[in-house]
C-alpha positions as a Python dict, from the first residue, in 0.01 Angstrom:
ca = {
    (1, 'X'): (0, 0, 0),
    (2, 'X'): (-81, -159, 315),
    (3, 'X'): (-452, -192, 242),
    (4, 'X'): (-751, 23, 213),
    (5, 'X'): (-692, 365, 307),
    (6, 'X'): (-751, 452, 721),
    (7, 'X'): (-593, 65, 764),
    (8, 'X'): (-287, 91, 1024),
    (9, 'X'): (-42, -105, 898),
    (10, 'X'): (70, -418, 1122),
    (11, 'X'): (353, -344, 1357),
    (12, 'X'): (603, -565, 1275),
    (13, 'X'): (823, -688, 1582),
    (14, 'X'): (1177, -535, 1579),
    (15, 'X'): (1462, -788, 1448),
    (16, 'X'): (1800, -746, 1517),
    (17, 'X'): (2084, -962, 1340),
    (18, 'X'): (2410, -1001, 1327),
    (19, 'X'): (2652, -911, 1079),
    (20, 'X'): (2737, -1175, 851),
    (21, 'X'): (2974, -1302, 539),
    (22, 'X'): (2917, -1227, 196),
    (23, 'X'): (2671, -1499, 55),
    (24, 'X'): (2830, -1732, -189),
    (25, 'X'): (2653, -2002, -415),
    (26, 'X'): (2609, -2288, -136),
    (27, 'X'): (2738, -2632, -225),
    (28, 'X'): (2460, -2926, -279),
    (29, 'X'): (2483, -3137, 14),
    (30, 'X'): (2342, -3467, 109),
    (31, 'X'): (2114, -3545, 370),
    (32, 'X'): (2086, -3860, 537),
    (33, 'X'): (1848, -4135, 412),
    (34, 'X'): (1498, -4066, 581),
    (35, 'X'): (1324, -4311, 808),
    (36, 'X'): (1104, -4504, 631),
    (37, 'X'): (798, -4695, 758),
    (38, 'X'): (868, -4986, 963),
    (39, 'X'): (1240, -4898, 991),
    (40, 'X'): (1265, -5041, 566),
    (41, 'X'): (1542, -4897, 401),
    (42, 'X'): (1568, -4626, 147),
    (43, 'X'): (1518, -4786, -217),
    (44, 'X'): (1772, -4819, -442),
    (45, 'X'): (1742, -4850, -807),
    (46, 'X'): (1660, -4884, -1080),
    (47, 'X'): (1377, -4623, -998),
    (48, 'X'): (1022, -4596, -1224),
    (49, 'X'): (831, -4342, -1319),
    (50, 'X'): (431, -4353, -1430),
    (51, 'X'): (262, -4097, -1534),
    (52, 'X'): (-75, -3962, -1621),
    (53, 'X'): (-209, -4062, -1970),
    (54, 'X'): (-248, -3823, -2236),
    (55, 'X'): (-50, -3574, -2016),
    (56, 'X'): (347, -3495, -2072),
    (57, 'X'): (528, -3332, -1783),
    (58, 'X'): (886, -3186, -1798),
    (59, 'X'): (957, -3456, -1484),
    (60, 'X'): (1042, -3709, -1760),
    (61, 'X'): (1304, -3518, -1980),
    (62, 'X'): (1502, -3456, -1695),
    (63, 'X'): (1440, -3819, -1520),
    (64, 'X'): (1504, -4023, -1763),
    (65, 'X'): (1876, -3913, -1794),
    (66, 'X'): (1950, -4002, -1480),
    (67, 'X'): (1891, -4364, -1536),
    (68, 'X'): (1460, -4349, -1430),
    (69, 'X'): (1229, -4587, -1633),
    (70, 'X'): (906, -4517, -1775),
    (71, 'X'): (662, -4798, -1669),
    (72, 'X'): (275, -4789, -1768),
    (73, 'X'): (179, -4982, -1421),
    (74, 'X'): (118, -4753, -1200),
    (75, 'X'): (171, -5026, -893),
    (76, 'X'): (509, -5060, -1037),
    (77, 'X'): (597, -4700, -1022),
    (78, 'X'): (826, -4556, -716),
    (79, 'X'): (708, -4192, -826),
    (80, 'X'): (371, -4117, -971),
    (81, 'X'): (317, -3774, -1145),
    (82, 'X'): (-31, -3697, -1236),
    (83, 'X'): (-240, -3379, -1319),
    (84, 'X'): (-555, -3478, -1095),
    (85, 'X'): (-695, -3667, -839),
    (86, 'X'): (-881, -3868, -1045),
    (87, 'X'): (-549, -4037, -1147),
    (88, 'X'): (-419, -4064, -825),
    (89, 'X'): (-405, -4469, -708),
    (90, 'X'): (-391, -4454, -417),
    (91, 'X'): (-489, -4774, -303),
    (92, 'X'): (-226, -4967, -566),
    (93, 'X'): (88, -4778, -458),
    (94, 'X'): (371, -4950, -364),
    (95, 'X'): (487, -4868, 24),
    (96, 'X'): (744, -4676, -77),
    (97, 'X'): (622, -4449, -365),
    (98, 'X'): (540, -4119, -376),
    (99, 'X'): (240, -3917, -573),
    (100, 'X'): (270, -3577, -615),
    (101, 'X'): (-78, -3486, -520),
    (102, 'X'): (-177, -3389, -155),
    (103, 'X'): (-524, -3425, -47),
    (104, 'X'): (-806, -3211, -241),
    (105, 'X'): (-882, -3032, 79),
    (106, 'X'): (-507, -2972, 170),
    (107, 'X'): (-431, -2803, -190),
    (108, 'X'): (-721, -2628, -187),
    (109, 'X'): (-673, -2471, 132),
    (110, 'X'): (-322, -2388, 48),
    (111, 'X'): (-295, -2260, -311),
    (112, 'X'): (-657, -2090, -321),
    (113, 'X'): (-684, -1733, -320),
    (114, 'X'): (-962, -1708, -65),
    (115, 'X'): (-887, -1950, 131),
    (116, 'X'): (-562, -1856, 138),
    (117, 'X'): (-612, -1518, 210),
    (118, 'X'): (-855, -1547, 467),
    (119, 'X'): (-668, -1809, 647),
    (120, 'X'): (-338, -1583, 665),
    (121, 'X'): (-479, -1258, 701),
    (122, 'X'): (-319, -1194, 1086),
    (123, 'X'): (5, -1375, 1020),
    (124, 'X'): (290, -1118, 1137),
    (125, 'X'): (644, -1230, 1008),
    (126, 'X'): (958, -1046, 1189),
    (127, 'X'): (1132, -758, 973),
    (128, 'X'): (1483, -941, 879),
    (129, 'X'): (1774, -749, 681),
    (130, 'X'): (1525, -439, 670),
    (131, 'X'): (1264, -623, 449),
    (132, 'X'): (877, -745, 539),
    (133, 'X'): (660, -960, 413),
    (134, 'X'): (273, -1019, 436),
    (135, 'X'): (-32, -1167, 228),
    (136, 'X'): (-217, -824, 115),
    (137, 'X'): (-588, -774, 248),
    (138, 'X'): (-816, -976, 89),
    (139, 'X'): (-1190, -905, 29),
    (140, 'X'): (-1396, -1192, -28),
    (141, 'X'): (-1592, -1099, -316),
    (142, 'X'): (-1792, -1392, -296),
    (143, 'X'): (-1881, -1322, 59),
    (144, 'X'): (-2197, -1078, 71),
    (145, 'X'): (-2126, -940, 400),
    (146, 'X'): (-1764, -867, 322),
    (147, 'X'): (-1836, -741, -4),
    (148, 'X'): (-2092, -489, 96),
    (149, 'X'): (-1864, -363, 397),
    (150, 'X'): (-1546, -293, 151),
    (151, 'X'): (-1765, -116, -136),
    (152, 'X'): (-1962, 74, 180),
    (153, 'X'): (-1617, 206, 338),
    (154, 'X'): (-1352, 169, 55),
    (155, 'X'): (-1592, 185, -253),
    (156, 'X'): (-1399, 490, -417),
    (157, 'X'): (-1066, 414, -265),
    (158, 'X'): (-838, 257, -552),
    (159, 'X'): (-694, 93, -774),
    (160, 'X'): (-803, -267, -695),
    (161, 'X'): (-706, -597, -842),
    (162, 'X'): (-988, -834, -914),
    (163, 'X'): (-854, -1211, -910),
    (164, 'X'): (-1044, -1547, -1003),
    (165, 'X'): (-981, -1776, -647),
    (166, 'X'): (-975, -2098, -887),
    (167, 'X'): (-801, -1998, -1214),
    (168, 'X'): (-426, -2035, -1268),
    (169, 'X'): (-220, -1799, -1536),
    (170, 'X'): (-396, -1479, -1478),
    (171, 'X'): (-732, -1557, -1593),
    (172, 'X'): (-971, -1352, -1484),
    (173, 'X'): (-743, -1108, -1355),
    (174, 'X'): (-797, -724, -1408),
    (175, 'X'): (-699, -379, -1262),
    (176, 'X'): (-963, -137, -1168),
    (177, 'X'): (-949, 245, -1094),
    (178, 'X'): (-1195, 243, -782),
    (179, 'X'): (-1396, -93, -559),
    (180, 'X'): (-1712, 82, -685),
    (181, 'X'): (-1656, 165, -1014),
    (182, 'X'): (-1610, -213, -1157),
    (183, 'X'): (-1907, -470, -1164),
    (184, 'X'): (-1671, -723, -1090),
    (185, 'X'): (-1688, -605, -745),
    (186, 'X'): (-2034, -683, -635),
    (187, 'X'): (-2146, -990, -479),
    (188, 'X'): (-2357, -1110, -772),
    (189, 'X'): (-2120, -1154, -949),
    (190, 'X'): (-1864, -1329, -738),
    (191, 'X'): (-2103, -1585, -604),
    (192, 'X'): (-2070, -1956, -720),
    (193, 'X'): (-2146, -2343, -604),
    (194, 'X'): (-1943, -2349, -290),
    (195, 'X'): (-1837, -2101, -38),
    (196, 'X'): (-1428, -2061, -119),
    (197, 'X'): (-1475, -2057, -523),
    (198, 'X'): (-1574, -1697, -692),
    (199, 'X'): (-1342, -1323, -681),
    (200, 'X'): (-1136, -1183, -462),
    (201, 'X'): (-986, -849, -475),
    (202, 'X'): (-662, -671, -293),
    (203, 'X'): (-535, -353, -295),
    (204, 'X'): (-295, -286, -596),
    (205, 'X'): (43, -223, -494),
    (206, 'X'): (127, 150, -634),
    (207, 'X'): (535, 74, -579),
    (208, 'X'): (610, -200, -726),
    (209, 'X'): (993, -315, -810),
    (210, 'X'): (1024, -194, -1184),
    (211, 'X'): (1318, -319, -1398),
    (212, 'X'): (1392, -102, -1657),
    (213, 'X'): (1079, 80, -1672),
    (214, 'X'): (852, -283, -1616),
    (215, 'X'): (655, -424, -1350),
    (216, 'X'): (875, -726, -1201),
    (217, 'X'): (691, -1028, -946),
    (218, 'X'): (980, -1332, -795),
    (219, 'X'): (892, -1703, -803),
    (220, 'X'): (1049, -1881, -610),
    (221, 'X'): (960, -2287, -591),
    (222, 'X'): (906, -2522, -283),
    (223, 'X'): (808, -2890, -181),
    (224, 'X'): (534, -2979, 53),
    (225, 'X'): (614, -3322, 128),
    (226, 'X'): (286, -3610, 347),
    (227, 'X'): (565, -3846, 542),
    (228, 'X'): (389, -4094, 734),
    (229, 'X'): (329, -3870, 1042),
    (230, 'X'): (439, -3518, 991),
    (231, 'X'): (476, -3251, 704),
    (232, 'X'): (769, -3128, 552),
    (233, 'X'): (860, -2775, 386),
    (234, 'X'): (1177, -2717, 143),
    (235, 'X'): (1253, -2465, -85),
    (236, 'X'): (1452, -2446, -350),
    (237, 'X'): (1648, -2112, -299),
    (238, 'X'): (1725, -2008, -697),
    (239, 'X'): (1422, -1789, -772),
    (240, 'X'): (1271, -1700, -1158),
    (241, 'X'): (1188, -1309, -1186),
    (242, 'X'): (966, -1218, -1469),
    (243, 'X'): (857, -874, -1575),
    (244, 'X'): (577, -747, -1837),
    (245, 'X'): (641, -645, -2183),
    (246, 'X'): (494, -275, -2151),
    (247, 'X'): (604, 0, -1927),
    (248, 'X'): (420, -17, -1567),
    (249, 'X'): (229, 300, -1520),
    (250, 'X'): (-106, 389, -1305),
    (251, 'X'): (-221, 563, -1630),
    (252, 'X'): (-263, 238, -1845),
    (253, 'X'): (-477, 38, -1615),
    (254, 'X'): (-622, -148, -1856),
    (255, 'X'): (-305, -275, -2038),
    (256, 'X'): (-255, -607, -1918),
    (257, 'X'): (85, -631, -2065),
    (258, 'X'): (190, -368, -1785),
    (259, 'X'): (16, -523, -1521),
    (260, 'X'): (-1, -903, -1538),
    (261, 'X'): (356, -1068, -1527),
    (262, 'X'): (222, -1375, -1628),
    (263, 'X'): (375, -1468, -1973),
    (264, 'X'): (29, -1626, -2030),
    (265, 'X'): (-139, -1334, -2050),
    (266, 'X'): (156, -1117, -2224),
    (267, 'X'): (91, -1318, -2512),
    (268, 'X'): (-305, -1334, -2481),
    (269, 'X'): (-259, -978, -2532),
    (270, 'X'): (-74, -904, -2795),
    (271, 'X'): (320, -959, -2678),
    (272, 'X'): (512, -1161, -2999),
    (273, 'X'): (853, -1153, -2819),
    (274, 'X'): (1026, -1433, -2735),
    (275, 'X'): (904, -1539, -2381),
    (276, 'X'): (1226, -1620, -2268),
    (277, 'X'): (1360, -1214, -2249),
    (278, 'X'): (1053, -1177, -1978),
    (279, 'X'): (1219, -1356, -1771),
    (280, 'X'): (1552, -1268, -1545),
    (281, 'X'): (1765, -1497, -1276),
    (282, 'X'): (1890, -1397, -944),
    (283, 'X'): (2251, -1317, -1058),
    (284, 'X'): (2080, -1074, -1337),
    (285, 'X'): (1871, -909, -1080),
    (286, 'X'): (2089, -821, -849),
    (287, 'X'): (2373, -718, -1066),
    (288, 'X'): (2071, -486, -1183),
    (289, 'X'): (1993, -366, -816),
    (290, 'X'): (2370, -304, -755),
    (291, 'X'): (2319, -550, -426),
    (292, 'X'): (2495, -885, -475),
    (293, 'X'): (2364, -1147, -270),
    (294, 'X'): (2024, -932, -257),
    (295, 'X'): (1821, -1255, -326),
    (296, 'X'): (2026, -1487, -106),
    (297, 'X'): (2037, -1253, 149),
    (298, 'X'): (1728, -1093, 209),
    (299, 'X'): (1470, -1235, 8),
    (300, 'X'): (1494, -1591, 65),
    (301, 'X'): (1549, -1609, 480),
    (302, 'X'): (1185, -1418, 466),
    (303, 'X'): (1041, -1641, 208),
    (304, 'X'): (1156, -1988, 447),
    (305, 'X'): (1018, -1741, 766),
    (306, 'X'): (714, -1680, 561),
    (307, 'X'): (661, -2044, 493),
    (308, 'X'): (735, -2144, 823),
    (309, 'X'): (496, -1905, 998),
    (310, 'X'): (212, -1950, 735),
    (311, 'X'): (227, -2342, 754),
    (312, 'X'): (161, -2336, 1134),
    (313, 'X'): (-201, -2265, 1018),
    (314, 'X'): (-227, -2550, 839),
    (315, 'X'): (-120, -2788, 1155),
    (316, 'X'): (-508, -2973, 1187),
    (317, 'X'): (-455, -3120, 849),
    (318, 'X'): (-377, -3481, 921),
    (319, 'X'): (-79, -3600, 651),
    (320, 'X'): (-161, -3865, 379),
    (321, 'X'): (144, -4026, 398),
    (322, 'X'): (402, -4074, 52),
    (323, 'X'): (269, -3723, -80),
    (324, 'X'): (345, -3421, -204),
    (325, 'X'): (382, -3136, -439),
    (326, 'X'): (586, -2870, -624),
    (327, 'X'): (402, -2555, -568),
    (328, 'X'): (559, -2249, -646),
    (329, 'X'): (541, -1886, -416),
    (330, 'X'): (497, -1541, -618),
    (331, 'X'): (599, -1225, -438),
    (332, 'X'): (578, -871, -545),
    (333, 'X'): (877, -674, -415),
    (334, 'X'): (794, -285, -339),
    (335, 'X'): (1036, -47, -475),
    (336, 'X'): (1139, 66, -201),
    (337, 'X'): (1317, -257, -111),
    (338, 'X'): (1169, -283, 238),
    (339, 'X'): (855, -451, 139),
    (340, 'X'): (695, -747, -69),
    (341, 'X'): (396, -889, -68),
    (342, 'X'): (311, -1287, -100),
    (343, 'X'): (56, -1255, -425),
    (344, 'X'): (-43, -1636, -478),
    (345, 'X'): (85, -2023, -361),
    (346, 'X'): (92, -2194, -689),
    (347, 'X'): (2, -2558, -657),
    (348, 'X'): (51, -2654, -1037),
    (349, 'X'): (336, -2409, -1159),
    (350, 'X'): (378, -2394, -1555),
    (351, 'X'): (743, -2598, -1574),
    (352, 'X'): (866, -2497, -1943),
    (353, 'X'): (1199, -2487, -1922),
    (354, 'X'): (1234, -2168, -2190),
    (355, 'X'): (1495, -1969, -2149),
    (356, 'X'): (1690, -1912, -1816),
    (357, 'X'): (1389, -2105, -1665),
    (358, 'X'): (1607, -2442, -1779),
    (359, 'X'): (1857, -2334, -1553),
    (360, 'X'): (1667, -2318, -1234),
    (361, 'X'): (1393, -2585, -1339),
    (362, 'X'): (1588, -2874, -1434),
    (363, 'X'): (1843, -2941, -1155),
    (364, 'X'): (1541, -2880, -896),
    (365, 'X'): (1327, -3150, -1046),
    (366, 'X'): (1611, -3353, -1085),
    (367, 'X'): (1681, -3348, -712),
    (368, 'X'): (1300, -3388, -572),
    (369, 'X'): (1389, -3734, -543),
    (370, 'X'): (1681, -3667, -381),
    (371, 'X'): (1457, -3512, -97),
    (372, 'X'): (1210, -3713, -137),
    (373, 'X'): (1369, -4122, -114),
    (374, 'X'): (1694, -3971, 35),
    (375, 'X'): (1894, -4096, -232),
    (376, 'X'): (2159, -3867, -297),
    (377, 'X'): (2276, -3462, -259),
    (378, 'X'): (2076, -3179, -364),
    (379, 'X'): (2019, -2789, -259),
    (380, 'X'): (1670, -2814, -159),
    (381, 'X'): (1668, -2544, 169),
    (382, 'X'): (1470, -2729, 514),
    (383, 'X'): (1205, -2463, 660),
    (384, 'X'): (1031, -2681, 855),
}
């Protein structure tokens, strides 16, 4: 599952730790007002929100009971929340407020599947608590050269999954047996406008952590946040697990149910459930595992190395200052519990708060201003 078949898997330096306490739940904690601009204060209330017209965002539900206002001036607003760049105003922000939108390039190169994969294809993370983590290899499908080379050395190696670099909840997504066998895998038709935008496609991990029979993938959530001179990384360290509806098997490759944990597509194709029993929380999964603190413990210090590592590549990107946004990181732990891959950076997770989702969801977007006006305690993890 390291790649195409004849790949040598990357030799991850040795890590040696020390033994430590059982985990327990930390306590939110406050952090210290952060330096503003010109040495100005952190604001204090009462705090307003705009938002994008036409457009309603889960932000508000939980805002507005802790004491935010809705305003429809978007120069009046100290937090602006907005779907595009098109509704970003910049230029009629007060000093102080935020928008969570980064620049176009910035996102792009972040949360795109190409870009993304190309850009941390040699990043080696150290082996902590017996677990590793890399991006899988990446073809670019909409790169001839590449293309060609994959189908002329792998093209009967499989299976493969075929992604869509620019589509969000599993769109375009499919499973195939062999590189050669699927048209999606030719050049022709991965090409588009731009080079960046088309099909990518990764080897498709044959081990993958089932619960109960079904394929399982972790989210876990995390701010990128534009101060005036530097970037910022937190995460927020209670992860969502979902699993698919059908029983994972290599035999059903093209039931999308058992393949694509996205609860979009469970109920594109066919899945009449309520959503809510796809997903799992931490406390459920490892009480499944048998491994309390399994999460806590070894998941999430490789997630925050992970971030840390991956975000040195994106040092030449000059911050916009009083930016940011809520992406979201999906992993796909091997079986074996020694491995997981880093599928996808999310840059405009689905926030519903269904099910045990409202439990993780709504005291994180409660405290993003916390982190992001220093303003009062919240649980938000520092990685760089």
């Amino acid at each position: 599952t390291w790649g195409p078949p004849g790949q040598v898997p990357p030799a991850w330096p040795g890590y040696v730790h020390q033994q430590q306490a059982p985990w327990s739940p930390p306590a939110a904690y406050a952090q210290p007002p952060f330096p503003q601009p010109g040495g100005v204060a952190p604001p204090t209330g009462p705090f307003y929100l705009w938002m994008q017209p036409g457009k309603a965002f889960p932000i508000w539900e939980v805002l507005e009971s802790d004491g935010w206002q809705l305003t429809k001036k978007p120069e009046e607003a100290d937090l602006l929340w907005v779907k595009s760049h098109d509704h970003c105003h910049w230029n009629d922000m007060k000093a102080r407020a935020y928008v969570n939108r980064l620049h176009t390039r910035h996102e792009i190169s972040i949360t795109t599947k190409g870009l993304m994969g190309e850009r941390l294809r040699n990043v080696s993370i150290p082996v902590v608590h017996n677990m590793s983590v890399a991006v899988p290899y990446t073809v670019l499908l909409y790169r001839k050269e590449e293309c060609d080379k994959t189908l002329a050395m792998h093209g009967n190696t499989g299976p493969w999954i075929i992604k869509e670099t620019h589509q969000a909840q599993g769109v375009g997504t499919e499973v195939v047996k062999t590189f050669a066998g699927s048209i999606n895998c030719t050049y022709e038709a991965a090409q588009s406008k731009w080079d960046g935008e088309g099909r990518v496609a990764q080897p498709y991990v044959r081990d993958p952590l089932l619960l109960y029979g079904h394929k399982s993938e972790i989210r876990y959530y995390w701010l990128i946040i534009s101060r005036a001179r530097k970037w910022e990384v937190w995460v927020w360290p209670e992860p969502i697990i979902r699993r698919t509806s059908s029983p994972w098997s290599l035999d059903n490759l093209d039931d999308r149910r058992a393949h694509i944990a996205n609860v979009h597509q469970q109920k594109e194709n066919g899945f009449k459930g309520d959503p809510a029993d796809l997903k799992w929380t931490e406390k459920r999964i490892d009480e499944y595992l048998n491994k309390p603190g399994f999460c806590r413990q070894v998941i999430l210090p490789q997630i925050k190395q992970f971030l840390k590592t991956s975000m040195d590549y994106y040092r030449d990107f000059p911050p916009r200052p009083h930016s940011f946004i809520q992406s979201a990181l999906d992993i796909l732990v091997e079986g074996s519990l020694k491995h997981m891959w880093v599928l996808e950076m999310q840059k405009s997770p689905g926030m519903g708060m269904e099910g045990s989702k409202r439990q993780v969801l709504e005291p994180m977007m409660r405290q993003i201003p916390h982190v992001l006006f220093g303003t009062g305690p919240h649980s938000y993890e520092r990685v760089v």
